[in-house]
N, C-alpha and C positions, 0 to 999 in steps of 0.2 A: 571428462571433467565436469565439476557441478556449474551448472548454468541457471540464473534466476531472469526469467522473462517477464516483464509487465504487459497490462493488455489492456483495449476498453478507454483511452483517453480521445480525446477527441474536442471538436469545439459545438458548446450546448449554450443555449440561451440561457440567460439570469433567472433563476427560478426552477430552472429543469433542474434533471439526474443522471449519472452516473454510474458504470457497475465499474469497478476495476480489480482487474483481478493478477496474480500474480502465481506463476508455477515454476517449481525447483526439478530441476531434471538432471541426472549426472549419478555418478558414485558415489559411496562415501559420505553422506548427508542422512544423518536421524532427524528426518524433519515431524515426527509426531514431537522430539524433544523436544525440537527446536524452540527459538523465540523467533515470531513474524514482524517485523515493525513497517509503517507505509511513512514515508518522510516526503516531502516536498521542498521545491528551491524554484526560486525566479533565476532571473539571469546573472543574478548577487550572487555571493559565497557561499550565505546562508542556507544552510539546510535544517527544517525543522519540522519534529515530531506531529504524524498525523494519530497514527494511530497503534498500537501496539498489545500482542499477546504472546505471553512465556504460558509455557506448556503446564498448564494444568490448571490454570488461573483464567479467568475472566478480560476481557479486551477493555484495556484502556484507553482514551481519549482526550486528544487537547481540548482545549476550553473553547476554542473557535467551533471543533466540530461536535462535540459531545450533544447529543438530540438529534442529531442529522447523518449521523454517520451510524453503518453498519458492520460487523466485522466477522466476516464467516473463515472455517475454516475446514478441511477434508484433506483429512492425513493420507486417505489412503489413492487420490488423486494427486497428495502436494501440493495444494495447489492454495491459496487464499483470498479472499472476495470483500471488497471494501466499496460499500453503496454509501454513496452520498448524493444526500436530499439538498433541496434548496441553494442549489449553486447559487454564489454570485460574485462577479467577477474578480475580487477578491484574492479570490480560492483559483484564479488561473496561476499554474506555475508546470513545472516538472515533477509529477510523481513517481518516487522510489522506492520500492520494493529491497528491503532486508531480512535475509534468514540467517538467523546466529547458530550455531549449532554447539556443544561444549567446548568446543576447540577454535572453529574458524567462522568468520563473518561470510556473507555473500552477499553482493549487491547484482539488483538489476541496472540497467541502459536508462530506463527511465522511460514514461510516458506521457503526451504533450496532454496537458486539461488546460483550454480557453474558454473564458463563460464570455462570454456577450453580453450586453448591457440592455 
């Protein structure tokens, strides 16, 4: 089955950085097509858009992190890289990792980012 793992969160001081990174593993997943999106959630319902790239296009960003955020990606790993600069505490919540593929969605578990004050 396809499996989406996040990786790389952890608790960093106000000001520090972050790599996080996210790999699709499994069957059945055109992940050069795919779309990647990174989404975050406190312990609220809310989940909202970090960062995001459909397959052939340029990586988009919210307005919180656009200048700070970075979005890599290597089709032929699966895998995708989301640096963010200038934490601050804020920006702690749950990072999630989405591969959309023509057909089906995949979610990662999620990964803890705590910034410290």
């Amino acid at each position: 089955q396809v499996q989406v793992v996040e990786s790389g969160g952890g608790l960093v001081q106000s000001g520090g950085s972050l790599r996080l990174s996210c790999t699709a593993s499994g069957v059945g997943l055109l992940f050069s097509g795919s779309t990647v999106g990174w989404y975050r959630a406190t312990p609220g319902r809310v989940r909202e858009l970090v960062a995001s790239q459909s397959s052939g296009s340029r990586p988009v960003y919210a307005n919180s992190m656009e200048g700070r955020c970075t979005f890599t990606r290597d089709n032929a790993k699966k895998t995708v890289t989301l640096q963010i600069d200038n934490l601050n505490p804020t920006d702690s919540a749950v990072y999630y990792c989405r591969v959309q593929s023509t057909s089906k969605s995949y979610w990662g578990q999620g990964t803890q980012v705590t910034v410290s004050s």
